[in-house]
N, C-alpha and C positions, 0 to 999 in steps of 0.2 A: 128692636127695643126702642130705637126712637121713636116710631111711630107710638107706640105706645106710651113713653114721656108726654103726649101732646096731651093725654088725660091725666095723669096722675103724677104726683113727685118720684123723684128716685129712689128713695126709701122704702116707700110702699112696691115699686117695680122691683128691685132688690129681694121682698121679703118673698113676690109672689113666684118670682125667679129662682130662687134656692128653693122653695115651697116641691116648686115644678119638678124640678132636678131630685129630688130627696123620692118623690114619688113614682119617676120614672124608674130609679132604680130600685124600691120594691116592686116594681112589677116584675123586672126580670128576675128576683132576689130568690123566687121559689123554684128558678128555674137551673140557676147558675149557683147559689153560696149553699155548703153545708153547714149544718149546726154546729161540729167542730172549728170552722172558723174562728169563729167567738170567743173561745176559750186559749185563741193563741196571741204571743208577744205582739204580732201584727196588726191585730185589732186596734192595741194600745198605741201604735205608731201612729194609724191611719185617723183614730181619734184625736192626737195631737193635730196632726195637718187641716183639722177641722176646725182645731182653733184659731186659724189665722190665713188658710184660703181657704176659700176665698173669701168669707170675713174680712178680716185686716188690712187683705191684700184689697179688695176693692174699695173699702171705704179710705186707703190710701192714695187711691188714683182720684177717688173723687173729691175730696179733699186737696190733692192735686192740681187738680181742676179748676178749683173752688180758689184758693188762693197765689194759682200760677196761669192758669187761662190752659186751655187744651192742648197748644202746640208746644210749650216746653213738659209739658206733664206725660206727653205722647213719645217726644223725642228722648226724655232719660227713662220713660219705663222698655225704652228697646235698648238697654241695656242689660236686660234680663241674661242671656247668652252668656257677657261676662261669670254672672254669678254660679251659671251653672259650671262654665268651665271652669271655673277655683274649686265648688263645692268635688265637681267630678273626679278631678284630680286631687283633691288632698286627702278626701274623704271616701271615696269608693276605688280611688288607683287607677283610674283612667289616664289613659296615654295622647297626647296631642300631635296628631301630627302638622306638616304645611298644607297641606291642603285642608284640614279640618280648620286650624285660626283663619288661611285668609279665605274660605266660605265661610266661614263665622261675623271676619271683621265687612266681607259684602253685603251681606243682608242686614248686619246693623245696620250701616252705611243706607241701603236703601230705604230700610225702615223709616229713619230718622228725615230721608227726603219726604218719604212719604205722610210722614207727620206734619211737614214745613205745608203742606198744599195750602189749607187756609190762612195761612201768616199767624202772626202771634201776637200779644201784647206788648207794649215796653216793659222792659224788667225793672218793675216798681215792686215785687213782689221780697220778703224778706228774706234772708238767705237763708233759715231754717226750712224753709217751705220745699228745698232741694233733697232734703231727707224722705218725704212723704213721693213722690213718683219712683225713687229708689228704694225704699223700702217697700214699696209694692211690689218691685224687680226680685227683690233681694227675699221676698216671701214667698214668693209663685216659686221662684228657683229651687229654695228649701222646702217646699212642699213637695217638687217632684222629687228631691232626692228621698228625703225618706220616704215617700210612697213607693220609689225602686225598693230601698231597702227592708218595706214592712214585705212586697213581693216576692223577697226570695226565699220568705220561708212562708209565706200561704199567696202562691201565685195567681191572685183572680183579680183582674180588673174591674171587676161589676165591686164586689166587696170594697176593696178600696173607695172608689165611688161611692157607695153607698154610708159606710162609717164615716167617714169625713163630709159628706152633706150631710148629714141628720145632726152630727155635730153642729156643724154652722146653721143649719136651722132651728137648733136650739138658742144659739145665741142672739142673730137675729131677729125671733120672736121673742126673745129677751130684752133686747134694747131699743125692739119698736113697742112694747110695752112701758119699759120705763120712760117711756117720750109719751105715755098715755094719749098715744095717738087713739083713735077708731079703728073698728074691723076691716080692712082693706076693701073697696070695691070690687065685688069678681063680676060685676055684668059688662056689657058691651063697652056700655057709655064710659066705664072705668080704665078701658084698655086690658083689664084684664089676659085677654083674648092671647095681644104679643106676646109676653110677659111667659105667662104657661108655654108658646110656643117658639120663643128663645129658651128655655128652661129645658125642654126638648132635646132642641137643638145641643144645648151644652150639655147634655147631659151624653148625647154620640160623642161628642167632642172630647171628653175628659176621660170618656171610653177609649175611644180611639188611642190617647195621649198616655192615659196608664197602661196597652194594650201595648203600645210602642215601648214605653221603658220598661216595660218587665222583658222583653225581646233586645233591645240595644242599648247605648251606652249614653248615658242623659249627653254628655258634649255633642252627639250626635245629632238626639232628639230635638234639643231645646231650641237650639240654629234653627231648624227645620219649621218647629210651632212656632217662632218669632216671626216664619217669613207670612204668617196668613194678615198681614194689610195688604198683599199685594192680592190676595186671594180678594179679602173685602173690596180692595178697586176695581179688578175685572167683573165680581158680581153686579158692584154696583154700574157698570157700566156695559153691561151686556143685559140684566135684567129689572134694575130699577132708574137708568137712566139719567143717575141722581150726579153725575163723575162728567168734568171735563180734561180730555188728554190735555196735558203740558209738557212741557219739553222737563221738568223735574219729574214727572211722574212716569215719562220715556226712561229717563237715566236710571231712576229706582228700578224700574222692570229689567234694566241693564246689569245692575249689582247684582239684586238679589235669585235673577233665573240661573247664572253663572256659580253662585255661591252656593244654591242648592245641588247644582250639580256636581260642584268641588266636592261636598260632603257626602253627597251619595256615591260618588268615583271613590272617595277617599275609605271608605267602608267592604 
């Protein structure tokens, strides 16, 4: 996706992104969801979690962003894990054990090093602007739990996918209309191209991730999906060359491989 910011704003990469995502999974839709689907409680879940991720939940990071600079916006949205672990325990009766908190509090821990790589602003930024990177946390969290829970009574992760992007792609061609922006560029010169093909990519991803909590227990899961910035530094450093080793981004691989392995031991 960044390469594709190099053509176009966020906004527009956002719309053609969920666009992506919405149409990957009607491809699979004739293959995996039946008609019955539709007519159950869990549609109605997965529609709700449309309304705010990834909607909400990213125009909160970017925003974020936008009034805190990258690295405190990076550092409190890996907080996400906390939220899952409250939601999982109070609300679906999930059990904590030691090894599940301190692999949970290591891959924060790294995350948040791994956030620090580019340094950050002075904090000139207002203290309300501390809601918006956690309220992204705290919305990606409550999306997976109810998406576990619209799963337990129509267990298909394509479906889930699918209701809850077409959701948010309603909304977002909603509100890049009422910004009476123009028709998105889809050729080359547009960046288009990334854009469709991050959309792809998330769209395995969220497969994968609903695919995981309808099989295990979100305090499990959530640790686990927090730890992919370390996944993003090895790629970027085995295939786009874009990453230099530091001695912070040693320690991070230090936390968070040990922290994955706690939770996978601990299961």
């Amino acid at each position: 996706m960044n390469r594709g910011l190099r053509h176009t704003d966020s906004e527009t990469g956002s719309l053609v992104h969920i666009a992506s995502t919405t149409l990957f999974y009607w491809l699979l839709a004739p293959w995996f969801v039946e008609s019955w689907y539709w007519l159950t409680a869990a549609a109605g879940i997965f529609a709700v979690v449309g309304l705010f991720k990834p909607v909400l939940s990213a125009n909160c990071a970017l925003l974020g962003v936008r009034y805190m600079g990258p690295t405190p916006t990076s550092t409190l949205a890996s907080t996400a894990p906390l939220f899952a672990a409250a939601f999982g325990v109070l609300i679906l009766g999930e059990h904590l054990t030691p090894p599940i908190i301190a692999g949970t509090v290591a891959i924060m821990a790294g995350c948040m090093l791994l956030a620090q790589r580019g340094g950050g602003r002075r904090m000139n930024w207002p203290l309300w602007a501390l809601s918006l990177p956690l309220g992204a946390a705290l919305f990606r969290s409550a999306g997976d739990v109810l998406t576990k829970i619209g799963m337990v009574e129509t267990p298909s992760p394509i479906f889930a996918g699918l209701v809850s992007y077409n959701v948010s792609l309603l909304l977002a061609v909603a509100a890049y209309g009422l910004r009476r922006r123009t028709v998105p560029k889809l050729g080359r010169d547009g960046g288009a191209q990334w854009f469709v093909l991050a959309g792809v990519i998330n769209g395995v991803s969220v497969l994968s991730l609903n695919a995981a909590l309808q099989l295990g227990e979100v305090i499990v899961v959530i640790p686990l999906v927090a730890s992919s910035p370390l996944v993003t530094l090895l790629l970027s450093l085995s295939l786009f060359r874009g990453e230099i080793i530091t001695r912070q981004s040693l320690l991070a691989v230090l936390l968070v491989v040990p922290g994955v392995i706690l939770i996978g031991w601990a299961r």
